[in-house]
C-alpha positions in Angstrom: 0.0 0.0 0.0 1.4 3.7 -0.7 1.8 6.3 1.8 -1.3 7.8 0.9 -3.0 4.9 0.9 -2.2 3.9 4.1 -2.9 7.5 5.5 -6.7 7.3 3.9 -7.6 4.2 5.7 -6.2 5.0 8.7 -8.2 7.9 8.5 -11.2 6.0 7.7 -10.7 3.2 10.5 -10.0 5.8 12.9 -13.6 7.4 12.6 -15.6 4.4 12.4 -13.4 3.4 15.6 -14.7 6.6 17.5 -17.9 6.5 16.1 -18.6 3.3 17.7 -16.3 3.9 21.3 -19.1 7.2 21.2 -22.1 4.6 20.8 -20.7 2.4 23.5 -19.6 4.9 26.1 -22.9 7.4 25.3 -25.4 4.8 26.0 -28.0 7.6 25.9 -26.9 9.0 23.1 -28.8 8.5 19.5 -26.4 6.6 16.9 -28.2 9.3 14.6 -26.9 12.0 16.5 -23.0 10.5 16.6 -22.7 10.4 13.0 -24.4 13.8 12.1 -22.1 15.4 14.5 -18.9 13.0 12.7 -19.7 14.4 9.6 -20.2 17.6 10.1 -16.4 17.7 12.2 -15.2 15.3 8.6 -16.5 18.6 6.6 -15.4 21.3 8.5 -12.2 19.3 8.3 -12.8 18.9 4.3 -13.3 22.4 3.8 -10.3 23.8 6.0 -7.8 21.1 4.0 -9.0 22.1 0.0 -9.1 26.3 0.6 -7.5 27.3 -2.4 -3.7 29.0 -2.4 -4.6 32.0 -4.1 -2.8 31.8 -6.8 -5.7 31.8 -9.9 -3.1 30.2 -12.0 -2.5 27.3 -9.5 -3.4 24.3 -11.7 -3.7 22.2 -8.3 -6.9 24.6 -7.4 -8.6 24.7 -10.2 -11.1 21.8 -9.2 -11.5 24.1 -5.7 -11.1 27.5 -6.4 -14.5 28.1 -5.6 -17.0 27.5 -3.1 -19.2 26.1 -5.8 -16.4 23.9 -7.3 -15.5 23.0 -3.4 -19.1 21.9 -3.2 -19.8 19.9 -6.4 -16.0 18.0 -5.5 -17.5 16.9 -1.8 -20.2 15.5 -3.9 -18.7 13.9 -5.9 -16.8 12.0 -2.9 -19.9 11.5 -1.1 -21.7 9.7 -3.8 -18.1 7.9 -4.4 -17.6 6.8 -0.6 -21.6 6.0 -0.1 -22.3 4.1 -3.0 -18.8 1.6 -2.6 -20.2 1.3 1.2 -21.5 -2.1 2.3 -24.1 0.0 4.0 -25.6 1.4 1.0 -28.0 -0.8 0.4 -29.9 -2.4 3.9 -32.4 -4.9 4.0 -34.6 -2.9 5.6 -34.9 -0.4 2.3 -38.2 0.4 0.9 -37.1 -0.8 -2.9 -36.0 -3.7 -1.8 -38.2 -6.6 -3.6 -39.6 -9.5 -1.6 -40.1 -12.9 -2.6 
């Protein structure tokens, strides 16, 4: 695995790791209510890490030079990340046929 790699699912294991040490040590708390608050610290984080250089002839910002461009990028990601989930899809879905 390369370095960056290796950073990403650390990243990743790390927050499903304190998501679920939250759930276990808040037993009052809503699992709803964890991961709302998870991803809006994972965006505030997103945001603060792709603010442009301010150079407009930076080839590196052009996909975030903008707060629009910033947005449809984070979109992007999150229909990447939740679609390749293995918790897209539940059983418990509406659309999900029935035999």
């Amino acid at each position: 695995m390369e370095p960056t790699e290796d950073i990403f699912e650390a990243a990743f294991q790390q927050s499903v790791e304190i998501g679920n040490r939250l759930a276990t040590k808040e037993t009052t708390a809503e699992l709803w209510e964890i991961a709302d608050g998870m991803l809006a610290g994972a965006i505030q984080f997103w945001l603060y890490s792709r603010q442009p250089c301010g150079d407009p002839k930076c080839e590196d910002c052009d996909a975030i030079n903008t707060a629009d461009l910033r947005m449809a990028e984070i979109r992007r990601l999150l229909e990447e990340f939740a679609t390749e989930s293995e918790y897209y899809h539940a059983p418990t879905d509406v659309n999900v046929g029935r035999a």
